[in-house]
N, C-alpha and C positions, 0 to 999 in steps of 0.2 A: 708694304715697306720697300721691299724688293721687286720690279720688273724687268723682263727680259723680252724684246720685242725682236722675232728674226734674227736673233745674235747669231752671227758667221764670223770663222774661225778657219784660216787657210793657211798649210804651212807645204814649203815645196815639193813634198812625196805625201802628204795627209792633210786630210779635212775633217779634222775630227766634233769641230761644231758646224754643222749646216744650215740649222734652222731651228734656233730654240728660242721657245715662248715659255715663259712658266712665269709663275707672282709668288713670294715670300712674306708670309703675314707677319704682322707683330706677337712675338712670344713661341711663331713656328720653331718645330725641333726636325730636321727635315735629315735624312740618309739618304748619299748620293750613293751608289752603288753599279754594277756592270763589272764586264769584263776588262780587265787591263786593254789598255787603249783606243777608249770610246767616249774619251773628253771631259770624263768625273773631274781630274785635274785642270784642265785648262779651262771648264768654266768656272771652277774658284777662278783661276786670277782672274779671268777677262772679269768677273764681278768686282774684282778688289782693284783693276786697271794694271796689275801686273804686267796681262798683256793686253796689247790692244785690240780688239775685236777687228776683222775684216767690214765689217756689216750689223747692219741693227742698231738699234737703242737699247743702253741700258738704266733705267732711274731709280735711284733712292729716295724716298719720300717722294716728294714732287720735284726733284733737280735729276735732269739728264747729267749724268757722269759720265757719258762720253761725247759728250759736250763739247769743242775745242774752248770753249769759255770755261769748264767748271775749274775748279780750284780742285784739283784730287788730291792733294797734301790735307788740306782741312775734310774731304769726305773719307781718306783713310785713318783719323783719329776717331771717328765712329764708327770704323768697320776692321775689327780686330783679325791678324790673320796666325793662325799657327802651323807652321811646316813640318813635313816629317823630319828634316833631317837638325832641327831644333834654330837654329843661327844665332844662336847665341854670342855675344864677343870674348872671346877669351883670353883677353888682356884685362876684363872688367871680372872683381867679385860678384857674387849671387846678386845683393844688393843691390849693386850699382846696376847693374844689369835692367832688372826691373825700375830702377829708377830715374834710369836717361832718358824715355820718352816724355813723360810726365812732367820732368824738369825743362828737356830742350824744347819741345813741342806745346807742352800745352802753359807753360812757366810757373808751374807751382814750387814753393820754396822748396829744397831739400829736405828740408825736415819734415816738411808735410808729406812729399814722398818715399822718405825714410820711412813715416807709423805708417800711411797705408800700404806700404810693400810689407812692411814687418806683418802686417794682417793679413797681407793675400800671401806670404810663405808660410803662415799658420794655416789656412785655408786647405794648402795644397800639403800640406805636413811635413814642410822641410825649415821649418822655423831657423835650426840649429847649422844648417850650411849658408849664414845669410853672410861669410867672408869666405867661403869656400870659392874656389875659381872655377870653371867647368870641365876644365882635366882632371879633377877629384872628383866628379861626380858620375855616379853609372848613367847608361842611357833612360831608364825611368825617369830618373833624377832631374837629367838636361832636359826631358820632354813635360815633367810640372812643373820648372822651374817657366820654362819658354808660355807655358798658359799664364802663372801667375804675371809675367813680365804683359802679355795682351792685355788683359785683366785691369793692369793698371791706368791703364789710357780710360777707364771705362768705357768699351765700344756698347752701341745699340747692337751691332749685328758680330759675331764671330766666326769665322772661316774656317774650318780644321780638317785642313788637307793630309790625311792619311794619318794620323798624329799615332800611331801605333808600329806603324808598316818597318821602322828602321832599329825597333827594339828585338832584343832577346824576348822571347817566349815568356818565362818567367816575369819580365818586367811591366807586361800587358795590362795586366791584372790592374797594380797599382793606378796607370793614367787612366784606365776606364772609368775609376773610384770617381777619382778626380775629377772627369767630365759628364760622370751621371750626377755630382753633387751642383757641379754646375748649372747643366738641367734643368734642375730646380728652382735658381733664380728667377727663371723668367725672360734670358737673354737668348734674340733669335741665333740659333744657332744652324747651321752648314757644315755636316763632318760626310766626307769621302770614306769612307771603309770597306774594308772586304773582309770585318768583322759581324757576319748573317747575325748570331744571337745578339751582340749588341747592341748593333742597330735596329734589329727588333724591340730592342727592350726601353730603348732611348730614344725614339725618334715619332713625332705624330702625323707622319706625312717618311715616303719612300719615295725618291725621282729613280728611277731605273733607264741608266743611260744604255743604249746601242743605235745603231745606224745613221749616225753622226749628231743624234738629239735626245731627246727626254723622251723614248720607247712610250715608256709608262709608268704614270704615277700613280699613288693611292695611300690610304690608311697602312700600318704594318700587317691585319689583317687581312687585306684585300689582293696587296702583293706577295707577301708571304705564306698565305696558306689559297688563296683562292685567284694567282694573275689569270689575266686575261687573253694576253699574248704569248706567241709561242716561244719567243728568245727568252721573255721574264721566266717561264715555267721552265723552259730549258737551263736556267742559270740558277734559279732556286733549288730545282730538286738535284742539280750536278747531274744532269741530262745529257748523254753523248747520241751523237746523231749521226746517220747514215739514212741515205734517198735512193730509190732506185724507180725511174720514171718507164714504162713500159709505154712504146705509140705504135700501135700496128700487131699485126701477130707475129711477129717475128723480131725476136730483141736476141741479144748476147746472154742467154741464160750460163753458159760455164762462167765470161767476167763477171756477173752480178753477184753469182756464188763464190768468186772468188774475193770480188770486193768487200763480200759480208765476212769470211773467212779473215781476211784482213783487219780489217774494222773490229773483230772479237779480240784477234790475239792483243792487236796496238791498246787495247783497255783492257785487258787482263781480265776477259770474261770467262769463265771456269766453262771445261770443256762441256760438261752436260749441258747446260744452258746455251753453248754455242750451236751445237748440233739440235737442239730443241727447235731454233732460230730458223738455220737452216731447211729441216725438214718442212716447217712449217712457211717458209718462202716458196718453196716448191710443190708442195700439195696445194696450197691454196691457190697460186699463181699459174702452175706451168699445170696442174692436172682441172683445176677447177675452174678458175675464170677465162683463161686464154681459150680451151677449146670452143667454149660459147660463142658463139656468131653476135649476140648483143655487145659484145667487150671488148673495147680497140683501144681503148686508154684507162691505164693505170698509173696510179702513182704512190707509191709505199715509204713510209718513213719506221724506220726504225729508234726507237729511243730507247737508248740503258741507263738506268739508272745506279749507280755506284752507290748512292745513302742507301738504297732499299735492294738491292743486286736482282735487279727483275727489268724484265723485257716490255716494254710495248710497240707492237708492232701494227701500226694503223696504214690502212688497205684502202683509198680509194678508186672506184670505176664506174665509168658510164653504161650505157646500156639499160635495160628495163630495168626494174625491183625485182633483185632474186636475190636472196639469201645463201651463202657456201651450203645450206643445209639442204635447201634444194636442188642441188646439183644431182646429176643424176649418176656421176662418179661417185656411191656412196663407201666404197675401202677410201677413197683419196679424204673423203670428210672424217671418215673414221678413224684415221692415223691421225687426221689434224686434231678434233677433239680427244686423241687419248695423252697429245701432247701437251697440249696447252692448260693454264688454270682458267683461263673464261676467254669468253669469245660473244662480242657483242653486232650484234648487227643490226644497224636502221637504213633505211630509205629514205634518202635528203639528197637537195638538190644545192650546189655548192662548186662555183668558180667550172661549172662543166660536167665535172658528176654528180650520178645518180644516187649512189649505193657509198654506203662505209663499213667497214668491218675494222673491227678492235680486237687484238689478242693479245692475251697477257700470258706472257713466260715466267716462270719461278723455276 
């Protein structure tokens, strides 16, 4: 229904689209997701021609929409968009509201788009606000009002850029109702959120946006319990990271320990767990691997997790197949394993090293 070929997206301090290819099938329910500012938003519009792409093709069915030929007033009547911040007009009742596209755009009489508004504010269960104006209504309110007004164009495709982001807490609840019910139609749908469970529970396809494109897609299952890459796994399980790359035998071990020291307080990791960290940065590192003659590069990431408050602390280096356990500093191993909850180690060969080690802090 939807393709996107090398869509580029340049603005004069960011390029938050570089190079995105993806396809949008018919009846798809698809959750754009990432971190705040890595182009969830601005590939809704370049799709809806909000804005204008730098670069690339984008088609709907078989017609290129950015096209200088298409007609985008007639392909945005089949491509419904909902904003967070609702845009409603606030000189227009509910009503009226929902029934100016309808009217001015596609020319249905008024009264025909009187009953089907009157059915799609039953739909969204605000039947009884259809002469209310939008200053009377709460932001829940203004944000099922703004779906049932898309709704009314009948779009094949729907957009819903954030459609939660600018409510009170309390009012979430209701537009989710709202858009799971919709769901169910069978209308392709495109929602941005940084609602994880919802999007888990509503969507059959995950674009997982960073480094100016579509990172990584898949099933809810696929991206949710099992990504593949390490920014996805880093943003699902709320992963904070710190790196410290060793080249030679002789590195800055006090800044390393200082920057891990760092790195604990600024995420509020509980001091047992930071000293766990630590010790086991320097037993394994400065007592185990460094004094070996095989081991001249290292490169250690550290990852905290916040959902599950546990450390992983992943080791790799060059040099033969040795195991921390065979070191022949056996107190330096013995402090490491009385600290740690496991400690895994294989032999693989990967971007230059030989050896990995895996420790996990509790």
């Amino acid at each position: 229904m939807i393709r996107l070929e090398h869509v580029r997206k340049v603005y004069p301090n960011a390029t938050p689209l570089k190079d995105v290819n993806a396809e949008v099938n018919d009846g798809d329910i698809i959750s754009v997701i990432g971190p705040s500012g890595t182009g969830k938003s601005t590939l809704l519009r370049c799709i809806n021609l909000l804005e204008r792409p730098d670069g690339g093709k984008i088609f709907f069915g078989d017609e290129e929409i950015t096209s200088p030929s298409c007609n985008i007033h007639k392909v945005r009547q089949k491509m419904g968009m909902v904003f967070q911040q609702f845009n409603l007009f606030g000189h227009l009742t509910v009503i009226e509201n929902v029934m100016l596209s309808p009217v001015k755009l596609k020319g249905e009489t008024r009264q025909s788009a009187y009953d089907k508004g009157m059915e799609l504010l039953q739909m969204v269960g605000l039947p009884d606000k259809y002469l209310n104006y939008p200053d009377q209504l709460s932001g829940g309110q203004k944000q099922r009002i703004a779906i049932a007004r898309t709704l009314a164009m009948n779009p094949d495709v729907i957009l819903l850029d954030e459609p939660t982001s600018a409510l009170d807490p309390t009012m979430v609840g209701e537009v989710q109702a709202v858009i799971r019910k919709l769901a169910g139609s069978g209308k392709t749908m495109m929602i941005v959120t940084h609602e994880m469970n919802f999007a888990r529970a509503i969507c059959n396809r995950v674009f997982y946006m960073d480094e100016g494109g579509i990172y990584e897609e898949g099933t809810p299952d696929e991206i949710f319990t099992a990504p593949k890459r390490g920014n996805t796994r880093r943003f699902i399980r709320r992963l904070k990271v710190f790196e410290v790359t060793v080249e030679g035998k002789t590195f800055d071990f006090p800044g390393a320990v200082s920057g891990i020291d760092t790195f604990c307080r600024k995420n509020m990791i509980a001091g047992n767990l930071s000293n766990k960290l630590q010790l086991a940065f320097e037993e394994l590192l400065l007592q185990i691997l460094l004094p070996s003659p095989e081991v001249r590069r290292i490169d250690s990431v550290i990852e905290y997790s916040e959902e599950n408050d546990e450390i992983c602390f992943d080791v790799r280096y060059d040099g033969k197949a040795m195991s921390p356990e065979e070191s022949e500093n056996k107190l330096s191993y013995s402090l490491l394993k009385a600290e740690t909850s496991e400690i895994q180690y294989a032999a693989e060969e990967s971007e230059g090293y030989t050896n990995r080690v895996k420790i996990l802090l509790r």
